[in-house]
N, C-alpha and C positions, 0 to 999 in steps of 0.2 A: 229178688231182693233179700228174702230171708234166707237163702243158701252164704250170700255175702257178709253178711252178720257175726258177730262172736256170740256164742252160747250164754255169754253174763248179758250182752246187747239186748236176743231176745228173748230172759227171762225178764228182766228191766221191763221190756213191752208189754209182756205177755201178765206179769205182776199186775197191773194196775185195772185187769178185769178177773184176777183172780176171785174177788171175795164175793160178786154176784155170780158167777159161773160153779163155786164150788163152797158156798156158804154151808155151815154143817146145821145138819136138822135133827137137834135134839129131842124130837119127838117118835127118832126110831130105835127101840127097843132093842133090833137085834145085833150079837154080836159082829164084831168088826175088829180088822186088821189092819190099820195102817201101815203100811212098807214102804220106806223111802231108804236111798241111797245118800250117806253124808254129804257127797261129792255130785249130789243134784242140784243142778241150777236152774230149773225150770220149777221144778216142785222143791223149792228148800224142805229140810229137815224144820226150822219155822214154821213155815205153813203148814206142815204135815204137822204138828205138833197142835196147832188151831184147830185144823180137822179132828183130830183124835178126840183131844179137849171137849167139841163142839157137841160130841155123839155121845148118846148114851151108857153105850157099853163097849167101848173101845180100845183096843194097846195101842200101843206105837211098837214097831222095831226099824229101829235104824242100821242098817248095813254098812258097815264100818269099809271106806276105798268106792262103796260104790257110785256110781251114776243113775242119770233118770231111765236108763233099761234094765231094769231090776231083773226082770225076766230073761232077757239074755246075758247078762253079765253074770246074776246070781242065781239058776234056778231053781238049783236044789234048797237051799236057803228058804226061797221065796215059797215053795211047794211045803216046808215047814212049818211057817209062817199059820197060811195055808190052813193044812191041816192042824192047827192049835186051835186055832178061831171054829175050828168043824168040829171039833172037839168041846168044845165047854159049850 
């Protein structure tokens, strides 16, 4: 069923259990990366943007064209990313 699907279809689905499956816990000190692809439709750039917000010590980088496989689409990028958050 979910091969038969459009990718908007099953973030639509998959949205509506987002916020108890990846609620953000402001109670973790440590640094963080968020990395999403603008052109992600399972994890919008929104949602990602909730997470970041949600966390104590957090960025956002959003990846300008890319999709939800950030790691194979972008991964030098993403290994930048990466290492900034290992860094501070």
């Amino acid at each position: 069923m979910i091969d038969a699907m459009s990718p908007s279809a099953l973030a639509e689905m998959l949205g509506h259990s987002w916020h108890s499956t990846c609620a953000p816990s402001s109670g973790d000190p440590r640094p963080t990366q968020v990395v999403v692809g603008t052109r992600d439709v399972l994890t919008p750039p929104r949602r990602a943007r909730i997470l970041a917000d949600g966390l104590a010590d957090a960025r956002l980088t959003q990846l300008a064209g890319c999709g939800h496989m950030v790691m194979l689409e972008r991964p030098n990028e993403l290994a930048d990313a990466i290492g900034a958050v290992r860094a501070r």
